[in-house]
Backbone as JSON Lines, residues from 0, in Angstrom:
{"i":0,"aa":"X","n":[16.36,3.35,60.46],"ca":[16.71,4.44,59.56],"c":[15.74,4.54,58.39]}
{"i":1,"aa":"X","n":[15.28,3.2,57.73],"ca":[14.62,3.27,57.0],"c":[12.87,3.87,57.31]}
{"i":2,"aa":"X","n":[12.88,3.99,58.3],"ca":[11.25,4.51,58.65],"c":[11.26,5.99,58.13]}
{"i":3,"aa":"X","n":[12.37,7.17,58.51],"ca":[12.23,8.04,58.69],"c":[12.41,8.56,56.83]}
{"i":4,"aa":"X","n":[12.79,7.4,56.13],"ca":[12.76,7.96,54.7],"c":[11.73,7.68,54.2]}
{"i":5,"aa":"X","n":[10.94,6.54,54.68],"ca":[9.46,6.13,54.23],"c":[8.39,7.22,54.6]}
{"i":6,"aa":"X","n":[8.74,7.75,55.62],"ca":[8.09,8.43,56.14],"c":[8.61,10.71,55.45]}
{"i":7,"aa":"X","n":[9.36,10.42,54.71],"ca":[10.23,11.76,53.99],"c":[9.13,11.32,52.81]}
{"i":8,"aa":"X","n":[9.24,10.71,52.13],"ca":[8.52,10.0,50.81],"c":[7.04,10.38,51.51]}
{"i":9,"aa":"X","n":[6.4,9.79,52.25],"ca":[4.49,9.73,52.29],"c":[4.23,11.44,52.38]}
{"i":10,"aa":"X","n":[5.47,12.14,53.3],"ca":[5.39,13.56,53.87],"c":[5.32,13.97,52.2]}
{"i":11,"aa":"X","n":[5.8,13.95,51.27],"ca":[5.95,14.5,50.01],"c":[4.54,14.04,49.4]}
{"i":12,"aa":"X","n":[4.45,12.73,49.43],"ca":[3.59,12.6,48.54],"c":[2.33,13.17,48.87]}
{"i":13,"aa":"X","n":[1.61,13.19,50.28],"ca":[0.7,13.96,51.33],"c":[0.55,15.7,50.5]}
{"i":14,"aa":"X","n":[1.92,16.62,50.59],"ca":[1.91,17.84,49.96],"c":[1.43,18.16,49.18]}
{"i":15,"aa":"X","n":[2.14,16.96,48.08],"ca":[1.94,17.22,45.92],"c":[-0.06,16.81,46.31]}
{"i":16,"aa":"X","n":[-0.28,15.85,46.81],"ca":[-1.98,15.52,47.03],"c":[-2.53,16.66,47.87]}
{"i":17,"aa":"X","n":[-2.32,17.19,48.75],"ca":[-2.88,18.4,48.93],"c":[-2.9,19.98,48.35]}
{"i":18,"aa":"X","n":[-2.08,19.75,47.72],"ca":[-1.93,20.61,46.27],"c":[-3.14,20.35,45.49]}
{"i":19,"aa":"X","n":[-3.36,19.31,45.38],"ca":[-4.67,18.73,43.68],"c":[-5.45,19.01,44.37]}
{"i":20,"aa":"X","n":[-5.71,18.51,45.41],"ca":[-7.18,18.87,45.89],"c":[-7.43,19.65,46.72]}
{"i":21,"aa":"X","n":[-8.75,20.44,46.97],"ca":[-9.13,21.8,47.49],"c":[-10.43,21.74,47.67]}
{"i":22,"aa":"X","n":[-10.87,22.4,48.54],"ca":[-12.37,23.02,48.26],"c":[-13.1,23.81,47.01]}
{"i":23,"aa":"X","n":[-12.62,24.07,46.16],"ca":[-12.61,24.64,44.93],"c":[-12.85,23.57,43.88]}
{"i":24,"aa":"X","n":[-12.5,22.59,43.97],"ca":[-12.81,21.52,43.16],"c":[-13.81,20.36,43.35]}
{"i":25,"aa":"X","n":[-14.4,20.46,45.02],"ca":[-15.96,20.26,45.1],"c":[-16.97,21.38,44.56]}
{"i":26,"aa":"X","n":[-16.83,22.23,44.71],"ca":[-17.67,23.19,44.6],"c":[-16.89,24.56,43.4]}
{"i":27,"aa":"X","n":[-16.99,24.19,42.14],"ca":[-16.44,25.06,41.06],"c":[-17.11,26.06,41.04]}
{"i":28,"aa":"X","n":[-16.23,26.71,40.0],"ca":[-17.0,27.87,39.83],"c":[-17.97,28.64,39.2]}
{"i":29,"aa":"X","n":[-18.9,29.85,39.66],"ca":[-20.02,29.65,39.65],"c":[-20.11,30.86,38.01]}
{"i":30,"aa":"X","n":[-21.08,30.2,37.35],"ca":[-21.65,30.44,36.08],"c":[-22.76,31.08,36.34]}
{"i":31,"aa":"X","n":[-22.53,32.33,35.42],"ca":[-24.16,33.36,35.83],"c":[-24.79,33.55,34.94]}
{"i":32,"aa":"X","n":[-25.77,33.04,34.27],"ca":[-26.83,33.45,32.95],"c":[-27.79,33.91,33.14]}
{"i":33,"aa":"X","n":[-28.34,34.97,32.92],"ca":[-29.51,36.12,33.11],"c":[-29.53,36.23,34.74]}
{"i":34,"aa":"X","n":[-30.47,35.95,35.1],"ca":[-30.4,36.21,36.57],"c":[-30.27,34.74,37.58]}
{"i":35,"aa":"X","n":[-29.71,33.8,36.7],"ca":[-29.68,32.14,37.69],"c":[-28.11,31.96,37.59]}
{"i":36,"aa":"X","n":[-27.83,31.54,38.44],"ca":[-26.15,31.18,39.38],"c":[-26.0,29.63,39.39]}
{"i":37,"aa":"X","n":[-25.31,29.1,38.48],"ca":[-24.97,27.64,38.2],"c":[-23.6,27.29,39.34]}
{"i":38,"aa":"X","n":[-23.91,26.32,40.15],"ca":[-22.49,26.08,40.79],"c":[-22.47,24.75,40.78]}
{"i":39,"aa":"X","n":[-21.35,24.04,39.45],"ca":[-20.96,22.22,40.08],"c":[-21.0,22.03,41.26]}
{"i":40,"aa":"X","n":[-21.06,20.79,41.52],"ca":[-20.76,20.37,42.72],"c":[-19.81,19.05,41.96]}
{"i":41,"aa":"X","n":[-19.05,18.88,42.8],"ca":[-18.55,17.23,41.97],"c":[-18.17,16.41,43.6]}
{"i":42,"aa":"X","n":[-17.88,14.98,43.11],"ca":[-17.5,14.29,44.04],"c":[-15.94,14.25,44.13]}
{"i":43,"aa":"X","n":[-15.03,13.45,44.88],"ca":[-13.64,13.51,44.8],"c":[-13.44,12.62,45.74]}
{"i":44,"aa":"X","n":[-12.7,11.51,45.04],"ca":[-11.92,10.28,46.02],"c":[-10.82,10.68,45.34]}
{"i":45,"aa":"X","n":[-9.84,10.07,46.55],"ca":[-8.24,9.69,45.99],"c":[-7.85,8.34,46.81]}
{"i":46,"aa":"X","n":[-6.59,7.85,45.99],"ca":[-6.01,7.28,46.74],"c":[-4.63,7.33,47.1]}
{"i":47,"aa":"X","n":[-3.74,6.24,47.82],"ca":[-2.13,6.94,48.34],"c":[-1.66,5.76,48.35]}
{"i":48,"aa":"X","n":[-0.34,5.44,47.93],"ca":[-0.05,4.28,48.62],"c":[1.99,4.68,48.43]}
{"i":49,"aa":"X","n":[2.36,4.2,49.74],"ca":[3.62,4.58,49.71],"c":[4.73,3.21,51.02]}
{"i":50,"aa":"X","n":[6.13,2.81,50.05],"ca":[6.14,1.93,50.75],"c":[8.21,2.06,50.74]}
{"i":51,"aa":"X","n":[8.99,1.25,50.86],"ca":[10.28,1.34,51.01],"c":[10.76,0.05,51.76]}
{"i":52,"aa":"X","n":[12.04,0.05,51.61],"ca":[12.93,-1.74,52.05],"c":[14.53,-1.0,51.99]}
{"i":53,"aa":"X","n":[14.99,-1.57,53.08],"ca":[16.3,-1.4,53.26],"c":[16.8,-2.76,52.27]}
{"i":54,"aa":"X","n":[17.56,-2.68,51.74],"ca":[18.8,-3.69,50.94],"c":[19.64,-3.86,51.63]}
{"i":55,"aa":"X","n":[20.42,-5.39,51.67],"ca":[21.53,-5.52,52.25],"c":[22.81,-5.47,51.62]}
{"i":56,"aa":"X","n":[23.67,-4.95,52.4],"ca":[25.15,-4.34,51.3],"c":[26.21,-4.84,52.16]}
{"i":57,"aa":"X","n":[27.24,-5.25,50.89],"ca":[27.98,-6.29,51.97],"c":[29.15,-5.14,51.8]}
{"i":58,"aa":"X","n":[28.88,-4.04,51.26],"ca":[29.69,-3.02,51.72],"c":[30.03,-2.04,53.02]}
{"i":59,"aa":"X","n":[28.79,-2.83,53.43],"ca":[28.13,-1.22,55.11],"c":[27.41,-0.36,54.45]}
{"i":60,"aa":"X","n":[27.07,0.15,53.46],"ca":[26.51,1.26,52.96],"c":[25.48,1.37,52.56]}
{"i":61,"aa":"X","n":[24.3,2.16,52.94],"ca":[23.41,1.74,53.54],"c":[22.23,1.97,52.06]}
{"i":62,"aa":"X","n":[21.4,1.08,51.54],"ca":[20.74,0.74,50.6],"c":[19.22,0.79,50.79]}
{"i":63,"aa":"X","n":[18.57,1.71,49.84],"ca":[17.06,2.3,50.31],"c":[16.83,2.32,48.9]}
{"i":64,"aa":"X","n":[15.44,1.69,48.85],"ca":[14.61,2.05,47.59],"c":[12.99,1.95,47.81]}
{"i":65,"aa":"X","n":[12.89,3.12,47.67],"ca":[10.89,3.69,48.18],"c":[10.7,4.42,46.72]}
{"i":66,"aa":"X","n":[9.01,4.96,47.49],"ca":[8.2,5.43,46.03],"c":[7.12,5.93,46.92]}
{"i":67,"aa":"X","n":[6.02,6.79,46.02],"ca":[4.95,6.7,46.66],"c":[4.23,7.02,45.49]}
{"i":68,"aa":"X","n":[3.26,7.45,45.22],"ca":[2.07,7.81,44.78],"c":[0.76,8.12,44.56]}
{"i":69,"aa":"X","n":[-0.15,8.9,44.31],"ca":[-1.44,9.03,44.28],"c":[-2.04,9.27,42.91]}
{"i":70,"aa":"X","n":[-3.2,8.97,43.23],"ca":[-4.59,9.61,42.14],"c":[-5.46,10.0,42.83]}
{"i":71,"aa":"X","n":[-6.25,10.92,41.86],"ca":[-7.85,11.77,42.45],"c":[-8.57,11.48,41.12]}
{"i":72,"aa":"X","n":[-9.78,11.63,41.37],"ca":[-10.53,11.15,40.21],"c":[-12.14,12.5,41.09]}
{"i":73,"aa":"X","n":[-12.1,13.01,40.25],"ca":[-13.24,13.99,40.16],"c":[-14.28,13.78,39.0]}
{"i":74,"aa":"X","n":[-15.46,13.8,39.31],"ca":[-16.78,13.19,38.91],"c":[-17.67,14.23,39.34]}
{"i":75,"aa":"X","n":[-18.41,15.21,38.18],"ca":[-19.37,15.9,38.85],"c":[-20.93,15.16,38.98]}
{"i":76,"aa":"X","n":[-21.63,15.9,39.97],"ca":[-22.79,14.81,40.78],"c":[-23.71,16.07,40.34]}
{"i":77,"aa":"X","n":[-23.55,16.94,40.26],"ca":[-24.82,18.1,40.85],"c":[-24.82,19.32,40.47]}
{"i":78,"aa":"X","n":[-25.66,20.67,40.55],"ca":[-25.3,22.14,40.39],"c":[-26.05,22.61,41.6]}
{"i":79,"aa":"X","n":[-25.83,22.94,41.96],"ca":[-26.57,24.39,42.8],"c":[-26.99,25.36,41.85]}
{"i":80,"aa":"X","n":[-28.49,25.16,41.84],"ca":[-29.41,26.73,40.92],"c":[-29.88,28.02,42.06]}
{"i":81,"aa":"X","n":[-29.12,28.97,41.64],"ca":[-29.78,30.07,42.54],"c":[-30.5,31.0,41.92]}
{"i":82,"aa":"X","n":[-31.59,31.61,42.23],"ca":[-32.52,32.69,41.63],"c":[-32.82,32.93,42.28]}
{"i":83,"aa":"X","n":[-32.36,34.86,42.73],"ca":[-33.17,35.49,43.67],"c":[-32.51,34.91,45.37]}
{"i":84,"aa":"X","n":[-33.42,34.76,45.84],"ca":[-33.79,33.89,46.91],"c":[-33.95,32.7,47.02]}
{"i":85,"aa":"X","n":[-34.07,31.87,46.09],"ca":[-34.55,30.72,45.8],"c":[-32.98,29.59,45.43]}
{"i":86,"aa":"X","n":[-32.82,28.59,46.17],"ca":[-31.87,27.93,46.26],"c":[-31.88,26.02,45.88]}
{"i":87,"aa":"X","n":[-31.44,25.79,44.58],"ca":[-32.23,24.33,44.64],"c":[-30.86,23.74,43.96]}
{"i":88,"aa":"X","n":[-31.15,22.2,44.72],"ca":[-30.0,21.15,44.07],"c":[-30.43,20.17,43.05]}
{"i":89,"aa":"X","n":[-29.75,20.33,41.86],"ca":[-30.25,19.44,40.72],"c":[-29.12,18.69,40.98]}
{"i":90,"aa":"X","n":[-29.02,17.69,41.06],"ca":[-28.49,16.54,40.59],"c":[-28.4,15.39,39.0]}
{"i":91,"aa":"X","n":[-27.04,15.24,38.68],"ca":[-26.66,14.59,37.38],"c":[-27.1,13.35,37.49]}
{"i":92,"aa":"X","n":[-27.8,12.77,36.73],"ca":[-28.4,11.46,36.72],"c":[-27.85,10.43,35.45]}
{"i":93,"aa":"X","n":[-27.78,9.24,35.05],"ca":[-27.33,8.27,34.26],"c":[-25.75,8.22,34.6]}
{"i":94,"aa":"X","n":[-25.36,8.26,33.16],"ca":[-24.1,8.41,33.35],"c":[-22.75,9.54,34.04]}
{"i":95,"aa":"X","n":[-22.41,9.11,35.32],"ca":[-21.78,10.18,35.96],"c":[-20.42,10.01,36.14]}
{"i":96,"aa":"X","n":[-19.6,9.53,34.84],"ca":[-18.21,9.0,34.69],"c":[-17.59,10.17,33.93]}
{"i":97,"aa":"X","n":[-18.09,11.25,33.48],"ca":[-17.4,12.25,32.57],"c":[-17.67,13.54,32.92]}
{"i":98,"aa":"X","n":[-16.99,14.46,32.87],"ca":[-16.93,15.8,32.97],"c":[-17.69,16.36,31.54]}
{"i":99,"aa":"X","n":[-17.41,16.16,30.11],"ca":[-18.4,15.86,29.49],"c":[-19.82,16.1,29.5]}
{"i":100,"aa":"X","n":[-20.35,15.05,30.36],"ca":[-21.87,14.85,30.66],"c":[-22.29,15.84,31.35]}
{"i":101,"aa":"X","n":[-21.3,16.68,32.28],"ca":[-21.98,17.49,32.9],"c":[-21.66,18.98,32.13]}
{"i":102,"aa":"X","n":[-20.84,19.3,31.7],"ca":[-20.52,20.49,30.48],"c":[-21.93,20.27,29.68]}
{"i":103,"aa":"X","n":[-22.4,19.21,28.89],"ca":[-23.32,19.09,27.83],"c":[-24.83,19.35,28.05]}
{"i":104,"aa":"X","n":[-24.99,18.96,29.73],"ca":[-26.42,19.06,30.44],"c":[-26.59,20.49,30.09]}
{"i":105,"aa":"X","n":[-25.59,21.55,30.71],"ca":[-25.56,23.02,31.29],"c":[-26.84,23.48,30.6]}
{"i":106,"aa":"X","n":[-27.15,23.28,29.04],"ca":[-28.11,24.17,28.57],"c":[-29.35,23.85,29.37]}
{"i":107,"aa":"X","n":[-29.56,22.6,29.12],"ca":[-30.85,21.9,29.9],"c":[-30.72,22.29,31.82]}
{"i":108,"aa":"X","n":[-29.63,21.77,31.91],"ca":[-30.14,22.38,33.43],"c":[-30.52,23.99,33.95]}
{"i":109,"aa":"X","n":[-30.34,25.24,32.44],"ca":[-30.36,26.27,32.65],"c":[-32.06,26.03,32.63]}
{"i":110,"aa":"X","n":[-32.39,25.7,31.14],"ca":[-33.78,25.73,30.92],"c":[-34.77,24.81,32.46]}
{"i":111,"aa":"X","n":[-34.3,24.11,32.95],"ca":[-34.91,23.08,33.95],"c":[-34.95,24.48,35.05]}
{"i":112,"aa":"X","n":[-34.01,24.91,35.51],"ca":[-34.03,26.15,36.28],"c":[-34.56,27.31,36.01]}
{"i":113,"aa":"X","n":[-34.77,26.94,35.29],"ca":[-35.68,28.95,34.63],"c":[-37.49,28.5,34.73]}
{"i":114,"aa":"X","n":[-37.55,27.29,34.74],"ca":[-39.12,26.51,35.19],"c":[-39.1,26.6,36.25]}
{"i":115,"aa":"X","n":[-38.11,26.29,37.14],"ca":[-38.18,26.4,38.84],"c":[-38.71,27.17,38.86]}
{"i":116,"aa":"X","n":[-37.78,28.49,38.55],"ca":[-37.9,30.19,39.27],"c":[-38.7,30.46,38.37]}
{"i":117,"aa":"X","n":[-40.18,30.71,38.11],"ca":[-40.87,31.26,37.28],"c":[-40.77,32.76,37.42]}
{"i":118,"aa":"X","n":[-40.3,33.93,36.55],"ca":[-40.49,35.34,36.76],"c":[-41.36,35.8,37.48]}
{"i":119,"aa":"X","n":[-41.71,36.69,38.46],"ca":[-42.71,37.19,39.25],"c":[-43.29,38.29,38.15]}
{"i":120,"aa":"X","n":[-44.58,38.25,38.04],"ca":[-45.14,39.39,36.85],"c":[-45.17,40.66,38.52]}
{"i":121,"aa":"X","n":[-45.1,42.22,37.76],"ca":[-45.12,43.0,38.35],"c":[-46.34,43.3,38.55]}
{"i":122,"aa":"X","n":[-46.68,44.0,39.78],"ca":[-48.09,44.34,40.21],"c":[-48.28,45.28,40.03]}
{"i":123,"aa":"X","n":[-49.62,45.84,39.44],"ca":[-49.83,46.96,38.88],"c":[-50.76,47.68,40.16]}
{"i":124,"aa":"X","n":[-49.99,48.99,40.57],"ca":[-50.42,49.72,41.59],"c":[-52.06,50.38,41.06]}
């Protein structure tokens, strides 16, 4: 009897964790300044752990105590720079423990990307 409540508990906890996490939270959303397209990329582990024990009751009545739980921990790694046609992966380097670090880069990785894509001068017919 007790399997099928251990198993009610992981089914829940499985849901609420597929709730947090998405495809949307590897790949955020995308920031547009002049003509270059900023897209995070981040990493994403979780973990799960879920467990339960029948008690013995010298009543007959039947004694259950479970739990489960998770964490996710999201860490951005990277942006995707787009210009034009032109498609390049910068990657976050040193410290990659804060969301922070990668909010604070943004100016610099705009300017690092605007060196990539140098403007094309127009040709004079």
């Amino acid at each position: 009897m007790s399997e099928s409540k251990i198993k009610g508990i992981l089914d829940t906890t499985m849901e609420k964790l597929k709730g947090m996490v998405d495809a949307d939270i590897i790949t955020g959303t995308p920031t547009v300044v002049g003509d270059i397209t900023l897209i995070p990329v981040s990493r994403v582990s979780f973990g799960l752990a879920t467990g339960g024990s029948d008690f013995p009751s010298k009543t007959g009545a039947e004694l259950f105590g479970g739990g489960g739980g998770a964490g996710v921990s999201v860490v951005p790694v990277a942006f995707i720079v787009i210009s034009g046609d032109n498609v390049k992966m910068m990657p976050i380097y040193n410290d990659l423990t804060t969301v922070e670090k990668a909010i604070s880069m943004t100016p610099e990785i705009i300017e690092k990307a605007k060196e990539l894509f140098p403007k094309k001068e127009k040709k004079e017919n």
